[in-house]
C-alpha positions in Angstrom: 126.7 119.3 0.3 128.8 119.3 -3.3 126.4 117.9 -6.0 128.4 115.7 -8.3 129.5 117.9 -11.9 127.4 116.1 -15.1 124.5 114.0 -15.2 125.7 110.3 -15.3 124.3 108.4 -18.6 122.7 104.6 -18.4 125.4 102.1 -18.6 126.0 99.6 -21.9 127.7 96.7 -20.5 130.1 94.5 -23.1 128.5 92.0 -25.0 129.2 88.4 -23.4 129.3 86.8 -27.0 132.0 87.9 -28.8 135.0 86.1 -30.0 138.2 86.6 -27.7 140.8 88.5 -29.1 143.4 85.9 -29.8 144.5 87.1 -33.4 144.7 90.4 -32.1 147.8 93.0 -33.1 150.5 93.9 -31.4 148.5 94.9 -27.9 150.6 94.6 -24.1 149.4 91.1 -22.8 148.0 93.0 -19.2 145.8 94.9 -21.6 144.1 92.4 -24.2 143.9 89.1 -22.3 140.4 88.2 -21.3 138.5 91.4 -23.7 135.6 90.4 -26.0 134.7 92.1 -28.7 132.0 95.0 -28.6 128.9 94.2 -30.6 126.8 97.6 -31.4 123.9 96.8 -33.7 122.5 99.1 -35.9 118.9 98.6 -37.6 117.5 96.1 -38.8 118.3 95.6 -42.8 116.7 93.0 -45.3 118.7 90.4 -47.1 121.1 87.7 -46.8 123.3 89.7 -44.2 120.2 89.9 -41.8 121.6 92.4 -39.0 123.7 95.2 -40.0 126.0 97.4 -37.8 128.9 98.1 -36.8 131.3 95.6 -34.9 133.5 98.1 -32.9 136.0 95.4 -31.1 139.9 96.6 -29.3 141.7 95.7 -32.6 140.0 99.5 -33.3 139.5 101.7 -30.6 143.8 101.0 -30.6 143.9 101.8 -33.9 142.0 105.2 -33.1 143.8 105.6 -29.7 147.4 105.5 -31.6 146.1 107.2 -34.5 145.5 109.9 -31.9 148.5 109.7 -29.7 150.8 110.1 -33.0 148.6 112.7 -34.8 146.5 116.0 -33.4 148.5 118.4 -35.4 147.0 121.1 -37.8 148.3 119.1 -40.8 146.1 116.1 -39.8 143.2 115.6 -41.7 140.2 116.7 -39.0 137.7 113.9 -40.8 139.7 111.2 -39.5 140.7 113.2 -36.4 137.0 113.1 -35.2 136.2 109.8 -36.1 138.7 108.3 -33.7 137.4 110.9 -31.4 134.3 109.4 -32.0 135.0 105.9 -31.6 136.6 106.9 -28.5 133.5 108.4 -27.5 131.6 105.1 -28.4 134.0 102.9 -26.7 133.6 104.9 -23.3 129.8 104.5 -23.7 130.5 100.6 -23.9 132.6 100.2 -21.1 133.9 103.7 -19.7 136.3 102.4 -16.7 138.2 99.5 -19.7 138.8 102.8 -22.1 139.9 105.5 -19.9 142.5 103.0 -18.6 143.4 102.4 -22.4 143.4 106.1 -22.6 145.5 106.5 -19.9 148.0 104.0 -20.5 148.5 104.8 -24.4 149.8 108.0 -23.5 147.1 109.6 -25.4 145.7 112.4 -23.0 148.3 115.0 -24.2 147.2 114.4 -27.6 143.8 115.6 -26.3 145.3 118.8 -24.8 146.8 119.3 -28.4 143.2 118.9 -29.8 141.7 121.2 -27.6 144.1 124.2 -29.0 143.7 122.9 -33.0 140.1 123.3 -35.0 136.8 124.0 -33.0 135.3 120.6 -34.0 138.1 118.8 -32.9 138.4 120.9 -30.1 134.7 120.3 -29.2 134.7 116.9 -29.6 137.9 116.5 -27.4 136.7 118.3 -24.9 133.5 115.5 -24.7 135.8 112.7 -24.2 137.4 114.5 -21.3 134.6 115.5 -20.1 133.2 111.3 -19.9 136.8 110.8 -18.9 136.8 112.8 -15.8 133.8 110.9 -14.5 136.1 108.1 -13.3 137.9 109.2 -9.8 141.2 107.4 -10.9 141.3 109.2 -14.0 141.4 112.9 -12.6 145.4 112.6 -11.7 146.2 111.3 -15.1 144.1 114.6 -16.5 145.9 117.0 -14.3 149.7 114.9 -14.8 148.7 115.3 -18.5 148.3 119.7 -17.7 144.7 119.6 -19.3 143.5 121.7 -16.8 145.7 125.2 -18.2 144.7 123.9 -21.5 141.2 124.2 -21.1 140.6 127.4 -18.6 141.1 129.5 -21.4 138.5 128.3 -23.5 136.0 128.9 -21.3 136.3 132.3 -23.0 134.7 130.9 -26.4 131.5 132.0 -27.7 131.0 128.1 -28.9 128.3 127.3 -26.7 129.1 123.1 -26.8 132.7 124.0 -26.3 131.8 125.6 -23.2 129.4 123.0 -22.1 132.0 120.0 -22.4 134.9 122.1 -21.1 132.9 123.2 -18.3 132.0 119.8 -17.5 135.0 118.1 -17.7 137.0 120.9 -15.6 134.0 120.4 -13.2 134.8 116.7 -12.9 138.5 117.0 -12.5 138.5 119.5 -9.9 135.9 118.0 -7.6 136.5 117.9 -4.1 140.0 119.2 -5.0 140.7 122.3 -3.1 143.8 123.1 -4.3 142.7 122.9 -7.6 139.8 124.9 -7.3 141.6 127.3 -5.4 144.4 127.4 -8.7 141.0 127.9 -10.7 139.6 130.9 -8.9 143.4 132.3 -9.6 142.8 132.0 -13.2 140.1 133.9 -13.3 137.3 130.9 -13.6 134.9 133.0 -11.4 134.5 135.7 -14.1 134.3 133.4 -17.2 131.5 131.2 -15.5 129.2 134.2 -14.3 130.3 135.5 -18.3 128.6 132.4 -19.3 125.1 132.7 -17.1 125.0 136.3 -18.4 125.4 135.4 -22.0 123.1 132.4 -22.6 120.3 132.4 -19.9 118.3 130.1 -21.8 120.9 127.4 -22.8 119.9 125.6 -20.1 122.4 122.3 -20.1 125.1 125.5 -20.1 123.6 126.8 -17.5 123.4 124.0 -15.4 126.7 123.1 -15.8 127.8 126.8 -14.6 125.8 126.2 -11.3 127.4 123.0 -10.8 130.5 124.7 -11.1 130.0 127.4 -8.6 128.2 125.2 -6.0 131.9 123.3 -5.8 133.8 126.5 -6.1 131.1 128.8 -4.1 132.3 127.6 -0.6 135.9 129.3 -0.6 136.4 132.3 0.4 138.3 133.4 -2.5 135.5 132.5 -4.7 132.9 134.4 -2.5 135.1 137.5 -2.6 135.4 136.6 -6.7 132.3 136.5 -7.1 130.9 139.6 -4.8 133.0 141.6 -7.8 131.0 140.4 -10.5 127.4 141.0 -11.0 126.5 136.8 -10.1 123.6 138.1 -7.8 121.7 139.4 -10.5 122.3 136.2 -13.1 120.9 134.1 -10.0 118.0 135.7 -8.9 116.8 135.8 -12.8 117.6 131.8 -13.1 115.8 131.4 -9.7 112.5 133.5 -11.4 112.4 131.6 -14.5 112.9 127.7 -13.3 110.5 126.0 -12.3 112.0 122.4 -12.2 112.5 121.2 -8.6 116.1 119.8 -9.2 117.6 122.6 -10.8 115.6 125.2 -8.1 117.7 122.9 -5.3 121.2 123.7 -7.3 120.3 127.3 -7.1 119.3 127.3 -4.2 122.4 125.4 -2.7 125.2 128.1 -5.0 123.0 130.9 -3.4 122.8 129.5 0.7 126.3 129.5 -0.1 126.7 132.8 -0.9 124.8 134.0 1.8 127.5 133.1 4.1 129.0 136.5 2.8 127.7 139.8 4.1 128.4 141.7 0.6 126.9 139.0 -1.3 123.8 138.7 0.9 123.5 142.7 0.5 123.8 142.1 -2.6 121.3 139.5 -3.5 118.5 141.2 -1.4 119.9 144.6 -3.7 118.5 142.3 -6.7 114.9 141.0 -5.8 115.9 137.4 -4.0 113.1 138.2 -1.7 111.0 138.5 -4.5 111.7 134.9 -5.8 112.3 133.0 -2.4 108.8 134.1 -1.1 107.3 133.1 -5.0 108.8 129.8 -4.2 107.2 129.5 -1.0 104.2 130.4 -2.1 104.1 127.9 -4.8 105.1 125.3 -2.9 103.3 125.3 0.5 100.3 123.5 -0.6 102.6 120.5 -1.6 103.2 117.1 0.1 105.9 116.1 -2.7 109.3 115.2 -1.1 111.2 117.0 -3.7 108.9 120.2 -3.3 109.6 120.1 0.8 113.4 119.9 0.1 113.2 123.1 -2.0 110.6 124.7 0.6 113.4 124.2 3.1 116.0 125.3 1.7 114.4 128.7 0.4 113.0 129.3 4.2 116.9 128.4 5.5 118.1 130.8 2.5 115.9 133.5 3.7 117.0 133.2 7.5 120.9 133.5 6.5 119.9 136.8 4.0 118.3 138.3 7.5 121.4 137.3 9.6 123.6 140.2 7.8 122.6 143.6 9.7 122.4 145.9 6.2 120.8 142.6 4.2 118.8 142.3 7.2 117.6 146.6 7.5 117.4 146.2 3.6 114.7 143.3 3.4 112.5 144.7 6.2 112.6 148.1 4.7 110.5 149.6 7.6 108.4 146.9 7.8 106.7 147.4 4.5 109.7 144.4 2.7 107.8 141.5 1.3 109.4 139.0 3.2 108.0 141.1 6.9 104.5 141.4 4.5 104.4 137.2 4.5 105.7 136.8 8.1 101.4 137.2 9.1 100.8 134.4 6.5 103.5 132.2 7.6 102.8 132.3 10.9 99.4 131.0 10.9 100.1 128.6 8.2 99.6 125.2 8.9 102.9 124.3 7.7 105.6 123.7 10.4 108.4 125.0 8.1 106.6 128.2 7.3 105.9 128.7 10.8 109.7 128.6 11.8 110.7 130.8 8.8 108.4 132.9 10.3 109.2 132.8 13.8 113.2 133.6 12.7 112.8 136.1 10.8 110.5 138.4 12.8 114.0 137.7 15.5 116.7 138.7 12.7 114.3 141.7 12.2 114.1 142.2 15.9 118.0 142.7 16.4 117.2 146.5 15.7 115.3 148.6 18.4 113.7 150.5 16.2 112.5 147.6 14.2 111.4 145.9 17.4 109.1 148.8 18.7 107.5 149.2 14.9 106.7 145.6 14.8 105.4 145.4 18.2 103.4 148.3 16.9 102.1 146.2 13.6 101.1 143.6 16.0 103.0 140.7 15.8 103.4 139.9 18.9 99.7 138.1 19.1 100.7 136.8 16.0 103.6 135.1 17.6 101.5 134.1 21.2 98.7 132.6 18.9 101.4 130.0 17.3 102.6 129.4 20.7 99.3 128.4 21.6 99.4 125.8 18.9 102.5 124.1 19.8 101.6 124.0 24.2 101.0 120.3 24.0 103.7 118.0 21.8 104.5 121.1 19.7 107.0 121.3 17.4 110.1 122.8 19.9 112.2 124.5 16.9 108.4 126.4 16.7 108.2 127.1 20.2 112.2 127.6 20.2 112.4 130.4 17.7 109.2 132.7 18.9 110.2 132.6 22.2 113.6 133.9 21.0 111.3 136.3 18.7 109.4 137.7 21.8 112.6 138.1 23.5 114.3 140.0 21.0 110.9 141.8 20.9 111.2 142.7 24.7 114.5 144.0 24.6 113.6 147.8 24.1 111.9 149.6 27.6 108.5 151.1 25.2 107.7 147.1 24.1 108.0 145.9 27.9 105.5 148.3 28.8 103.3 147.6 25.9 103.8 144.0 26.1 102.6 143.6 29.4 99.7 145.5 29.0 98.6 143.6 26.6 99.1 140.4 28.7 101.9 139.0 27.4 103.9 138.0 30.6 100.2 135.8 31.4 99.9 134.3 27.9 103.6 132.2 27.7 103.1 131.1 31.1 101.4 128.7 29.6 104.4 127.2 28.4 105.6 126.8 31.7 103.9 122.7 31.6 106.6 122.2 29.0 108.8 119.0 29.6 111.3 120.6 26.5 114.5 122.1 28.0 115.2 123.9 25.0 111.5 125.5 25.5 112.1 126.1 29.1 115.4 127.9 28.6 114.0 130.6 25.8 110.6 130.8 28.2 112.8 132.0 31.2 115.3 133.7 29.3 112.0 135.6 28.1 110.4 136.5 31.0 113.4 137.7 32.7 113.7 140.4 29.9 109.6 141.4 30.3 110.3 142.2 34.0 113.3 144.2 33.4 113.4 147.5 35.2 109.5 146.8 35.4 108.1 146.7 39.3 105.2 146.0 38.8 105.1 142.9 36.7 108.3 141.6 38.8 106.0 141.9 41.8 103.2 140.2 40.0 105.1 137.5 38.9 106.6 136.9 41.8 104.0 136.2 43.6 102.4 133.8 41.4 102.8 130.3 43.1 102.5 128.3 40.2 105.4 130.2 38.3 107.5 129.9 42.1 107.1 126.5 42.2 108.5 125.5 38.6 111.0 128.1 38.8 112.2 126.2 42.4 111.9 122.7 40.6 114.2 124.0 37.6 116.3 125.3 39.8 117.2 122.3 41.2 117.4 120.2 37.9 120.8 118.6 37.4 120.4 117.3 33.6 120.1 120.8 32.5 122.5 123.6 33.0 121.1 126.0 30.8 117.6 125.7 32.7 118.9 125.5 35.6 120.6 128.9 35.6 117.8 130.6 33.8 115.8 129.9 36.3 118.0 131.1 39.1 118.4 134.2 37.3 114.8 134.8 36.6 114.2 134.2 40.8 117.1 136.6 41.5 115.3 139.2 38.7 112.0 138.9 40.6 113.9 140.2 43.7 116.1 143.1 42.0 113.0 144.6 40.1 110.1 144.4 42.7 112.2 144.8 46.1 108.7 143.6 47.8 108.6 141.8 50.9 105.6 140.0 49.6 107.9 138.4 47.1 110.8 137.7 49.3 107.6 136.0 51.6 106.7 134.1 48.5 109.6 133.3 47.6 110.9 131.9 51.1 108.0 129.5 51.1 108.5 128.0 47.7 111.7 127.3 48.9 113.8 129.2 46.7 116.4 130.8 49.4 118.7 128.1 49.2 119.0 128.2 45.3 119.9 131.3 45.4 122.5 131.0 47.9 123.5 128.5 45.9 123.6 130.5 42.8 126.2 132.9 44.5 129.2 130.3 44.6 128.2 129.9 40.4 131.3 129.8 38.4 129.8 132.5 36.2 130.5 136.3 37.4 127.1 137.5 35.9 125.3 134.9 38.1 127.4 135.5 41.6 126.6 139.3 41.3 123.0 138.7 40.5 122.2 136.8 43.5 124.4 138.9 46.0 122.4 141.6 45.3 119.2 139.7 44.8 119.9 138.6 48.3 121.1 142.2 49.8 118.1 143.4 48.7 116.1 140.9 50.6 118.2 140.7 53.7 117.3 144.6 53.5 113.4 144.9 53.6 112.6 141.5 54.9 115.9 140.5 56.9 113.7 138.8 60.4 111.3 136.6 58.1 114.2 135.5 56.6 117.2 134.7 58.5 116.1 131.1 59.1 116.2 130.4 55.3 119.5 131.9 55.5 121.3 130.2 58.1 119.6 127.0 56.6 121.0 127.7 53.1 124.7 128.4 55.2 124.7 131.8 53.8 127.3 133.3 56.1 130.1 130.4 55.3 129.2 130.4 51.6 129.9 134.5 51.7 133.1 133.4 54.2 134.5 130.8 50.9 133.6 133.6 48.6 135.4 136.4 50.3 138.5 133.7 50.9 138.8 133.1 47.0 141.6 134.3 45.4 140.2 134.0 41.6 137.2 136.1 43.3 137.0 139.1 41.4 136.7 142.3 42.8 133.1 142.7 42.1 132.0 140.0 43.2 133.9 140.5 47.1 132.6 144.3 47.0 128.8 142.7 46.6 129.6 139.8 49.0 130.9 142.0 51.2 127.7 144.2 51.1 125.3 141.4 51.5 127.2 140.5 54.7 126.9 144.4 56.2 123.3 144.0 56.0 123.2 140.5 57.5 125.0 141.3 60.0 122.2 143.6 61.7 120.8 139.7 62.9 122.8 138.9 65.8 121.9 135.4 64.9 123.9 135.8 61.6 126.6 138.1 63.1 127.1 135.0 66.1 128.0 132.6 63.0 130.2 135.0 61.2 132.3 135.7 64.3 132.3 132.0 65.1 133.6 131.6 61.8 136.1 134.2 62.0 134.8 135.7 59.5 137.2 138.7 61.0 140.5 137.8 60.3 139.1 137.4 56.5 138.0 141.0 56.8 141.4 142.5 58.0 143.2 141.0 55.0 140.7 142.5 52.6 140.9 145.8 54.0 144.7 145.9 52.5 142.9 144.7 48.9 144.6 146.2 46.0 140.9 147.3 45.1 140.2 150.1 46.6 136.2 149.8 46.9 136.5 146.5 48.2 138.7 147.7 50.6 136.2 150.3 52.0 133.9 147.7 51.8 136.0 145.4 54.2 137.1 148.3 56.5 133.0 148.9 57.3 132.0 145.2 57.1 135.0 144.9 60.5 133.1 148.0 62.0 129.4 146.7 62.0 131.1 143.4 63.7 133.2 145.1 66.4 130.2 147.2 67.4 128.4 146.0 70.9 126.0 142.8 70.2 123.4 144.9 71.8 123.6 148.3 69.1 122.6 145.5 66.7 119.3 144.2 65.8 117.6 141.1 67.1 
């Protein structure tokens, strides 16, 4: 989101009493017909004369406008110079679209570039009108047609303080929502000047403001970000950040620094000079608040820390072995009762957890409780980002073979079952997704698990759900899993009962490779130790004909023919399943394979033909 250059000022309208212009001088008819005068009263005075103040009516703002158009050189005397600037000025406050069109019209912007190179008052002052100029979108073409924008890039060099403020503000307004023009500025150099500025008056702070402004519309090209990962802006916007304290101008910062975080040098950089420090004071400060203005700026520090921790150095910088101050709050977060702290939590501990080694040292500090006691919270209409993003966190946690182990001694496979009553498919996707990485390469808990009838049956019910891919294949994959890692005939039994065969069948004519393989060998392993109590769910499921398409598919990779083919060796000692391959001539397919440009699959094919030329009788029942 851009945030609009310059605070707008209250509007005067023009007074509805004044006299029309009739006797006016030599002004175009499209420009004078229908304007009243401008009445701008002054104190109150004592006397005959009553009211006294000035009458500023279009008879003189012309008068200034071509006294400015025709004059701006050195030789002019600078008195009068500003005083049409100055009635300009007033004029715009009056009624700011009426005189920028007069501006525009009377030729009178280049006059205003000429002012802007002549004496610094003059300069200053011309800089203000362009700056309430540029407010008005159909003035910024007659500002850049008039080249003010060369004009004024260079004096963003000054050392006059209100120079800079009014040229920074009207270059601001000109090039908003211009990328072409902001990308012209960022080849001038702008970038440099405007970080110049924050470093040389920190405490200025309508200066200051303006310069954040500037960068939030400049900060998302990538020219900019590259600019500005040169100059020393980190440091200039972590020591704003530390020192503000008003909610709007905390959001501005805020919004320039998410931003910059999109860059992996600039992320480095900021966590290189304390942002940690200030995001987590902001949090801090903020948590206990119900203002809308302080949740906005709660939010967008807990998104700004989650995109410092997406960089991998930023990331191994900020958790510092787990002794960084943004890991020291993760505890506090966590069991806050705020739902945004929670999630800023929940994130970070995964960005942290994209490293092994910070995985098993957190697991080791303990935060895996920490993670299952917010689960708990959010079981029943939790917040699902919540649940979402610790799920992920345990995950990530899981990924490394020492945390399995410790994890599941300590009960953790039990505990998020709980989430398994969950009617979220975003929750049921990161549950499954979770414990298929807890039982990986572990026996034991695969053969626990799978054996547990009330995770069989929602695993069989999510199987079969329709509205939800992603669920739906998770929870394939976490069947086949239960199969690959426990190879127990109990859980073959348990799973033929829950009815879960037939998805898995199903799952081996996926269109994903990962998924084919995973249940050809899910269901090789099971034909292999439990091949008699399960031949019924086979031929029910059509196994042999789904192998048959399979091996008959040209886009088939090689892979996945070489596993189909092995799953159908170790049917095949059923003559019940060997009757329907032959009857579906299941060796003629075999004979072309065995010519397969692969040579394993050929192998594979040239043995598959041998087991079903032997004698029926050499075969099993």
């Amino acid at each position: 989101m851009h945030l609009t250059p310059g605070a707008q000022p209250a509007d005067c309208s023009w007074h509805p009493d004044g006299p029309a212009l009739e006797h006016a001088m030599m002004i175009p008819p499209h420009i004078h017909q229908g304007f009243r005068t401008i009445h701008t009263f002054g104190r109150e005075g004592g006397g005959s004369s009553g009211k006294k103040g000035m009458i500023i009516c279009f008879e003189s703002l012309h008068l200034h406008l071509e006294h400015l158009r025709l004059g701006g050189e050195d030789t002019e005397d600078e008195g009068d110079i500003l005083k049409s600037l100055n009635g300009v000025l007033q004029a715009l406050a009056e009624d700011k679209h009426r005189t920028a069109t007069l501006l525009a019209e009377g030729k009178v912007l280049p006059a205003l570039g000429r002012l802007l190179r002549s004496t610094p008052a003059c300069a200053v002052k011309a800089a203000q009108v362009l700056s309430e100029v540029a407010k008005h979108e159909e003035m910024k073409a007659s500002c850049i047609n008039a080249g003010l924008i060369p004009i004024m890039v260079p004096l963003l060099e000054s050392t006059n303080q209100e120079l800079l403020f009014h040229v920074g503000r009207a270059i601001g307004r000109i090039c908003y929502d211009n990328n072409d023009l902001q990308e012209q500025l960022v080849v001038a150099g702008v970038i440099t000047a405007l970080v110049r500025i924050l470093s040389d008056y920190p405490d200025n702070e309508a200066l200051v403001r303006v310069n954040l402004l500037a960068l939030s519309n400049l900060a998302d090209l990538e020219t900019a970000k590259e600019a500005l990962s040169k100059t020393k802006v980190a440091e200039q916007l972590v020591h704003q950040l530390r020192k503000v304290n008003h909610h709007e101008k905390v959001e501005i910062i805020l919004e320039v620094l998410q931003t910059l975080a999109e860059n992996d040098v600039l992320k480095l950089q900021l966590a290189e000079a304390g942002i940690q420090d200030a995001v987590t004071e902001i949090l801090s400060r903020l948590q206990d608040s119900s203002k809308p203005e302080d949740m906005c700026s709660l939010k967008a520090a807990s998104d700004l820390i989650v995109s410092l921790l997406l960089g991998d150095e930023s990331m191994q910088q900020l958790f510092a072995e787990g002794h960084g101050v943004i890991y020291q709050n993760v505890g506090t977060w966590l069991a806050s009762k705020h739902t945004q702290l929670q999630l800023t939590g929940a994130l970070a501990i995964a960005n942290f957890a994209r490293n092994d080694s910070n995985c098993v040292r957190m697991v080791q500090l303990g935060v895996v409780h920490q993670l299952l006691d917010l689960l708990e919270q959010h079981v029943e209409s939790g917040d699902v980002s919540v649940q979402h993003a610790a799920l992920s966190a345990l995950r990530n946690l899981a990924i490394p073979v020492a945390n399995k182990i410790q994890m599941l001694e300590e009960g953790v496979g039990k505990r998020i079952q709980m989430l398994l009553r969950s009617e979220m498919p975003p929750v049921q996707f990161k549950l499954l997704g979770t414990l298929r990485m807890l039982i990986d390469g572990q026996a034991e808990a695969a053969e626990e698990m799978g054996q547990d009838t009330t995770l069989l049956n929602r695993l069989v019910q999510w199987c079969g759900s329709k509205d939800h891919a992603g669920v739906c294949g998770e929870a394939n994959r976490l069947l086949a899993s239960l199969l690959r890692h426990s190879r127990s005939p109990e859980v073959v039994q348990a799973i033929q009962e829950a009815e879960g065969v037939k998805h898995l069948v199903s799952m081996a004519t996926s269109e994903h490779v990962i998924m084919q393989n995973e249940a050809l060998i899910a269901l090789a392993i099971a034909s292999a130790i439990s091949l008699e109590n399960i031949k019924e769910a086979f031929k029910e499921a059509a196994l042999v004909q789904n192998i048959h398409q399979l091996l008959q598919e040209e886009s088939a990779g090689p892979e996945v023919k070489y596993n189909a083919i092995g799953l159908l060796c170790s049917i095949l000692n059923s003559a019940e399943l060997r009757q329907e391959a032959e009857e579906d001539q299941m060796t003629r397919t075999l004979e072309t394979l065995c010519g397969h440009s692969n040579g394993n699959v050929a192998k594979q094919a040239l043995m598959a033909l041998q087991i079903l030329n032997e004698e029926p009788g050499l075969l099993g029942p």
